[in-house]
C-alpha positions in Angstrom: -27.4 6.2 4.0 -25.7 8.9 5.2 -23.1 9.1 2.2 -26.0 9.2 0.0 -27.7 11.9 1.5 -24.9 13.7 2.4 -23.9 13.5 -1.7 -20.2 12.4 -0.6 -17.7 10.1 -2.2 -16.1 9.2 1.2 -17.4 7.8 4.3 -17.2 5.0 7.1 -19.7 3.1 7.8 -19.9 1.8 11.8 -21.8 -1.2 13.2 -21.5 -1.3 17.5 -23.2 -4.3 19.0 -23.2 -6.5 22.3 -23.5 -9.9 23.5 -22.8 -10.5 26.8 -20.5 -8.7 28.3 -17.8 -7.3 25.5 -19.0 -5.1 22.8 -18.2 -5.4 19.3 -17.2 -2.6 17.5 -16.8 -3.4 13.5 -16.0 -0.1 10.9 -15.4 0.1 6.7 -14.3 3.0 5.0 -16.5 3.3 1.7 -15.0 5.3 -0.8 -17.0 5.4 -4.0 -18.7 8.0 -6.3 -22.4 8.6 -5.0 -24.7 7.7 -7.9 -28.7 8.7 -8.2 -30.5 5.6 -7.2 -34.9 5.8 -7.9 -35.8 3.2 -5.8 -33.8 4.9 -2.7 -35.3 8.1 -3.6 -38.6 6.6 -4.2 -38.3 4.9 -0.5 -37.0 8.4 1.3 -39.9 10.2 -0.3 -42.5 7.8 1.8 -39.8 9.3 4.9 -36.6 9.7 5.7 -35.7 7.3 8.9 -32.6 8.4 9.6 -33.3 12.1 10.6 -31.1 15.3 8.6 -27.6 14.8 8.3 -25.2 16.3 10.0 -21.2 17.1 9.6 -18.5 16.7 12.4 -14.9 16.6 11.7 -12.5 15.1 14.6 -9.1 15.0 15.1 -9.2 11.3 16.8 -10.8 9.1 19.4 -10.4 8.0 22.8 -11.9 5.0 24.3 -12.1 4.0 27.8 -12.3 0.4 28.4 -14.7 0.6 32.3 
């Protein structure tokens, strides 16, 4: 939702979940041209779930395995 509102052609979509003890961590890039949809804008209208949205560029990650 985030490419769509954010009108991009790029992004990666990011899906963190846990059973148990481990956590899974599963990512996609989506790179695709960003095309008007009315029922999405028909369903934001009624409230946008998902808050403004907001750029942040990074140079990399770092996790820490505790």
């Amino acid at each position: 939702m985030a490419k769509y509102l954010g009108n991009t052609t790029k992004g990666v979509g990011v899906l963190l979940s846990k059973d148990g003890e481990p956590f899974h961590l599963d990512w996609c890039r989506i790179g695709y041209a960003r095309e008007q949809e009315a029922d999405i804008d028909a369903h934001l209208e009624k409230g946008n779930l998902f808050g403004a949205v907001k750029k942040k560029e990074a140079d990399g990650h770092y996790f820490v395995n505790e």
